[in-house]
Backbone as XML, in Angstrom:
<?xml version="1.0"?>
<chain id="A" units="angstrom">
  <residue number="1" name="UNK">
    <atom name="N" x="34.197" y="94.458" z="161.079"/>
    <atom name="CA" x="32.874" y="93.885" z="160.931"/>
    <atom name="C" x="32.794" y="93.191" z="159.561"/>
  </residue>
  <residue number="2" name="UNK">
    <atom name="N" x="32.767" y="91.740" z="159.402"/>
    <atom name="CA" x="32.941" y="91.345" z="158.085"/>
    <atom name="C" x="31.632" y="91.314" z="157.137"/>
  </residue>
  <residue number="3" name="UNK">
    <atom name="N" x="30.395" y="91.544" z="157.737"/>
    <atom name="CA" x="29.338" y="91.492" z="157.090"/>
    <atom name="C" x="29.467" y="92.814" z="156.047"/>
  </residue>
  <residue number="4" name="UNK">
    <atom name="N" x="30.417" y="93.949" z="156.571"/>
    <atom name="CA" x="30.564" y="95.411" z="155.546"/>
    <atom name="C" x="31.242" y="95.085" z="154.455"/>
  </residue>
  <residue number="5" name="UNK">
    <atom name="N" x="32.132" y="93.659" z="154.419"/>
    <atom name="CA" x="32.831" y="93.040" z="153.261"/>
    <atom name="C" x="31.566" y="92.627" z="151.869"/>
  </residue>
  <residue number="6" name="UNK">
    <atom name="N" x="31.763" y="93.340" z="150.888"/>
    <atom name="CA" x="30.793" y="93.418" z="150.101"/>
    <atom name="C" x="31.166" y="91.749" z="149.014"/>
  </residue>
  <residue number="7" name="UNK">
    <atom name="N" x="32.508" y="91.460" z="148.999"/>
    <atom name="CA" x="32.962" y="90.852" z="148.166"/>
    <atom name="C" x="32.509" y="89.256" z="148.383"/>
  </residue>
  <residue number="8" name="UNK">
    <atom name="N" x="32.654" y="88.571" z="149.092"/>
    <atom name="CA" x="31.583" y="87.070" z="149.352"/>
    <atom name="C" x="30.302" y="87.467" z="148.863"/>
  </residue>
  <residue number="9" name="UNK">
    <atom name="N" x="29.406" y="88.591" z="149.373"/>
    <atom name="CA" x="27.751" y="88.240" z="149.701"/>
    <atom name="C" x="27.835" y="88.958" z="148.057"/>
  </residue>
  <residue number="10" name="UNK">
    <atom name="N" x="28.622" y="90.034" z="147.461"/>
    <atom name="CA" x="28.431" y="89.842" z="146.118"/>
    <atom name="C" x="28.373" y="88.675" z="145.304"/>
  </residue>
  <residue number="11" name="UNK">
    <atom name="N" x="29.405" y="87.748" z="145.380"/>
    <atom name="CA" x="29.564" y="86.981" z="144.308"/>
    <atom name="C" x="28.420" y="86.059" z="144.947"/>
  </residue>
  <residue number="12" name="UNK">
    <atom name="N" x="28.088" y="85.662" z="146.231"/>
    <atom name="CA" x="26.661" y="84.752" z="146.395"/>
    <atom name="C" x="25.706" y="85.548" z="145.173"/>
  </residue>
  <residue number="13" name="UNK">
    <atom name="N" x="25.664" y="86.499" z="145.562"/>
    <atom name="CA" x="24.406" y="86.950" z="144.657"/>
    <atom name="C" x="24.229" y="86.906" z="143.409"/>
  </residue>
  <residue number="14" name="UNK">
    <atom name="N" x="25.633" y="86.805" z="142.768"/>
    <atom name="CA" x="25.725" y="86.898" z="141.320"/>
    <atom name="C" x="25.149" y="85.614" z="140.924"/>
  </residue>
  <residue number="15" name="UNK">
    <atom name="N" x="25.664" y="84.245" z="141.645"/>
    <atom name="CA" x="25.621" y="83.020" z="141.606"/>
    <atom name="C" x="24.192" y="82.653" z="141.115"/>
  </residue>
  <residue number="16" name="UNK">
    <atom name="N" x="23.773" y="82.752" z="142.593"/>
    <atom name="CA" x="22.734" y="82.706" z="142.631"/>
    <atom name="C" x="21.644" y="83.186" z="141.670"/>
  </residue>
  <residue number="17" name="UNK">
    <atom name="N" x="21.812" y="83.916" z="141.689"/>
    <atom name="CA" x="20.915" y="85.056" z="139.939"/>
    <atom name="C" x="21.512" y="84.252" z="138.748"/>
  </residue>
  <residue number="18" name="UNK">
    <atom name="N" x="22.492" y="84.065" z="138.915"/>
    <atom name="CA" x="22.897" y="83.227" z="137.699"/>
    <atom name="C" x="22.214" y="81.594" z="137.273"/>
  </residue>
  <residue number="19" name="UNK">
    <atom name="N" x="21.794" y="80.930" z="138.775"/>
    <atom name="CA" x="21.573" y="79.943" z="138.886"/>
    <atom name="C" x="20.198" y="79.944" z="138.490"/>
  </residue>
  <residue number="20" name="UNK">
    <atom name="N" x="19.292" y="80.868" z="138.801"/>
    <atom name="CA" x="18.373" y="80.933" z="138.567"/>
    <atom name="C" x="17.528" y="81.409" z="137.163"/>
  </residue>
  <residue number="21" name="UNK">
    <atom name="N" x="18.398" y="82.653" z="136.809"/>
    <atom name="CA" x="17.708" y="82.436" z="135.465"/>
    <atom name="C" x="18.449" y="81.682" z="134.428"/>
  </residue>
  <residue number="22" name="UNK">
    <atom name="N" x="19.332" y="80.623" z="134.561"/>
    <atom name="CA" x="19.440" y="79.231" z="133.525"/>
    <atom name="C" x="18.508" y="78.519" z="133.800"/>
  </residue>
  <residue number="23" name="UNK">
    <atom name="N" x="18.642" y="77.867" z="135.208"/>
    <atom name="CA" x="17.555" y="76.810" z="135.542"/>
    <atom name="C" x="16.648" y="76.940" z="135.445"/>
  </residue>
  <residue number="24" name="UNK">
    <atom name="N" x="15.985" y="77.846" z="136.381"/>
    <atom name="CA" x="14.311" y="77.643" z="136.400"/>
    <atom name="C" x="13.320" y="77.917" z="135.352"/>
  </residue>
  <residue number="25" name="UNK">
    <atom name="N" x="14.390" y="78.949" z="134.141"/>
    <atom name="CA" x="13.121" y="79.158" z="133.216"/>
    <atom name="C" x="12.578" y="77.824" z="132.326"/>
  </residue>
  <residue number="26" name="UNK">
    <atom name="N" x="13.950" y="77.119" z="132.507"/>
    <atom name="CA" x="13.700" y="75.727" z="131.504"/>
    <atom name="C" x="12.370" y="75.170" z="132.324"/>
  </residue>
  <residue number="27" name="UNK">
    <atom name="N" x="12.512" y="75.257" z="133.783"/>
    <atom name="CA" x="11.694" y="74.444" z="134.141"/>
    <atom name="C" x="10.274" y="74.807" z="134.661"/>
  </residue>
  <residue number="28" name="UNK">
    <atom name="N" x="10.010" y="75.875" z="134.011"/>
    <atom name="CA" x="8.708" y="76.848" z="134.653"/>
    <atom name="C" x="8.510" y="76.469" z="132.878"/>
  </residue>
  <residue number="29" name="UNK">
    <atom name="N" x="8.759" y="76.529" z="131.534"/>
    <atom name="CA" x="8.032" y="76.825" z="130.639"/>
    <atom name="C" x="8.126" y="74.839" z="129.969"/>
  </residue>
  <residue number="30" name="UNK">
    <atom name="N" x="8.888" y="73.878" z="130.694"/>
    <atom name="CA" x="8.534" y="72.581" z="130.666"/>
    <atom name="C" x="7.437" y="72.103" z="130.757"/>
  </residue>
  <residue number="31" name="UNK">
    <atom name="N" x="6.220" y="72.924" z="131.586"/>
    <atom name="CA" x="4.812" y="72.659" z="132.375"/>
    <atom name="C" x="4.394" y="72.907" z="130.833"/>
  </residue>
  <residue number="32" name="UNK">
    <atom name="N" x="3.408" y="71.797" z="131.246"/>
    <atom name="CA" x="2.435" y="71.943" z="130.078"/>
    <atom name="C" x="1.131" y="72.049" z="130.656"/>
  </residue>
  <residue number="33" name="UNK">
    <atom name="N" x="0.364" y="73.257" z="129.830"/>
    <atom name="CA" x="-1.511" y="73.114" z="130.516"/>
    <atom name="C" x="-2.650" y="72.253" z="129.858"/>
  </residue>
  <residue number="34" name="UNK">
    <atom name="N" x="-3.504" y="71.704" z="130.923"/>
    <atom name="CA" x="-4.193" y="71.466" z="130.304"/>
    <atom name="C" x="-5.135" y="71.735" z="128.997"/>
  </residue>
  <residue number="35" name="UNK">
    <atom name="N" x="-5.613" y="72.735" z="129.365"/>
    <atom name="CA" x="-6.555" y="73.707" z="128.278"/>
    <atom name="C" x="-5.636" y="74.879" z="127.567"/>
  </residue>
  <residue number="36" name="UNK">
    <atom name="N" x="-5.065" y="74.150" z="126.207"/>
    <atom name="CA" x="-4.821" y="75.699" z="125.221"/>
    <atom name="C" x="-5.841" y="76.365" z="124.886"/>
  </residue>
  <residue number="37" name="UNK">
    <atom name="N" x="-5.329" y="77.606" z="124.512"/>
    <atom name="CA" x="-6.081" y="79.165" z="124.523"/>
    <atom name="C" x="-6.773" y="78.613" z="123.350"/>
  </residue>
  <residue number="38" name="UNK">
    <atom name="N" x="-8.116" y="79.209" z="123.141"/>
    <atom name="CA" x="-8.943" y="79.118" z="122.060"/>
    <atom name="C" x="-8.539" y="80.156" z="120.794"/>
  </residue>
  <residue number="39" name="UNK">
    <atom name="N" x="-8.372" y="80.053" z="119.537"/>
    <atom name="CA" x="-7.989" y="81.223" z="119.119"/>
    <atom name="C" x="-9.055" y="82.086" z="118.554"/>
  </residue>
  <residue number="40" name="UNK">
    <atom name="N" x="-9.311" y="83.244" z="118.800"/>
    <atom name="CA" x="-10.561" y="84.169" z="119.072"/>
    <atom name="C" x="-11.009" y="84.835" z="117.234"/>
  </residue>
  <residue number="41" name="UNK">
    <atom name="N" x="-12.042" y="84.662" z="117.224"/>
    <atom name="CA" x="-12.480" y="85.240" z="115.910"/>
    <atom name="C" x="-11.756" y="86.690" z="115.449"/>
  </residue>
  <residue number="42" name="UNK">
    <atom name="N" x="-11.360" y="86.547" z="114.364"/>
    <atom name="CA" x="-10.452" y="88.130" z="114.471"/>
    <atom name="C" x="-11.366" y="89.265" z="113.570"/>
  </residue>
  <residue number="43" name="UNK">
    <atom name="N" x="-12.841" y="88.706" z="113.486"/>
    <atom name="CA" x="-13.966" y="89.540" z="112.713"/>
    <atom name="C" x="-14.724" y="90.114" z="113.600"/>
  </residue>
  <residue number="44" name="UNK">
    <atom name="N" x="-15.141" y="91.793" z="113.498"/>
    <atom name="CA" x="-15.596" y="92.616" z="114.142"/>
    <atom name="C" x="-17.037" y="91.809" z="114.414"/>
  </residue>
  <residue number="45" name="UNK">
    <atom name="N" x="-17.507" y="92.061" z="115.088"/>
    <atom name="CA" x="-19.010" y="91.717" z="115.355"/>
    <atom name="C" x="-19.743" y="93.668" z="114.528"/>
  </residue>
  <residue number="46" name="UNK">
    <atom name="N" x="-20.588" y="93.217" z="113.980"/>
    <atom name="CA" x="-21.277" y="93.787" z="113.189"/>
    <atom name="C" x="-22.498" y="95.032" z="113.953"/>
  </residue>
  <residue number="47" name="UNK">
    <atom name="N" x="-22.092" y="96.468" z="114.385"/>
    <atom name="CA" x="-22.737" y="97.053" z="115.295"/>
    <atom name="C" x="-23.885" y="97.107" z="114.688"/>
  </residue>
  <residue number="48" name="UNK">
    <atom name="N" x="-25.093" y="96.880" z="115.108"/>
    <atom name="CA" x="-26.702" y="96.932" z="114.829"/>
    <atom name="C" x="-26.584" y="99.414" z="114.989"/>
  </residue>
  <residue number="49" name="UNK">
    <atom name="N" x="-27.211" y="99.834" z="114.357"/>
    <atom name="CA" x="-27.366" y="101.094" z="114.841"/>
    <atom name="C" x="-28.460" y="100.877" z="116.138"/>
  </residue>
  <residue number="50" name="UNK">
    <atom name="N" x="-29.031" y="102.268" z="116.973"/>
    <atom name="CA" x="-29.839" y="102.162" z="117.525"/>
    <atom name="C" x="-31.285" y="102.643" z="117.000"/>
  </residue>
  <residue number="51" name="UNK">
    <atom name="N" x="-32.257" y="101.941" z="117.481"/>
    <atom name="CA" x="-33.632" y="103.223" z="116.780"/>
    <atom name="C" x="-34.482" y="103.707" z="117.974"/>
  </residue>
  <residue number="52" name="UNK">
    <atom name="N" x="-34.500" y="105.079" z="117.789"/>
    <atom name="CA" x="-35.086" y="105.645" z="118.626"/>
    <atom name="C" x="-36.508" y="105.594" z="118.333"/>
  </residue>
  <residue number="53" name="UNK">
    <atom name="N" x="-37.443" y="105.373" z="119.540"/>
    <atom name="CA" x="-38.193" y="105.332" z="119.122"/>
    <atom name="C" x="-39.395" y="106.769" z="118.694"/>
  </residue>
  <residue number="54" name="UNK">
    <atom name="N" x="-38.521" y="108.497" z="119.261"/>
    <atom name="CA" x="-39.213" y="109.270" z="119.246"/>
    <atom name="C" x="-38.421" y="110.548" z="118.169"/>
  </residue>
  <residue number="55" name="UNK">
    <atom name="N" x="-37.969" y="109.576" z="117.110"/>
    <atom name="CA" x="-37.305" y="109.893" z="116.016"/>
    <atom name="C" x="-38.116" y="109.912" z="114.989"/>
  </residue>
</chain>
């Protein structure tokens, strides 16, 4: 039964995995987005306490 032959469908696989993470990462991080990230205030917002009013 040659499909139990591990040695072809190995090296496909290696290939393949190989092929893929050279190529595609170039071409997945090539994309450029429209909208860059805003960069976010890095200052706490200032907690108010609470007042009770039966304090």
């Amino acid at each position: 039964m040659p499909q139990l032959n591990p040695a072809p469908w190995f090296a496909i696989l290696t290939f393949s995995w190989l092929i893929f993470l050279t190529v595609l990462p170039s071409k997945i991080m090539s994309h450029t987005y429209p909208n860059e990230p805003a960069t976010q205030n890095t200052e706490k917002p200032k907690a108010d306490s609470w007042v009770w009013p039966w304090q």
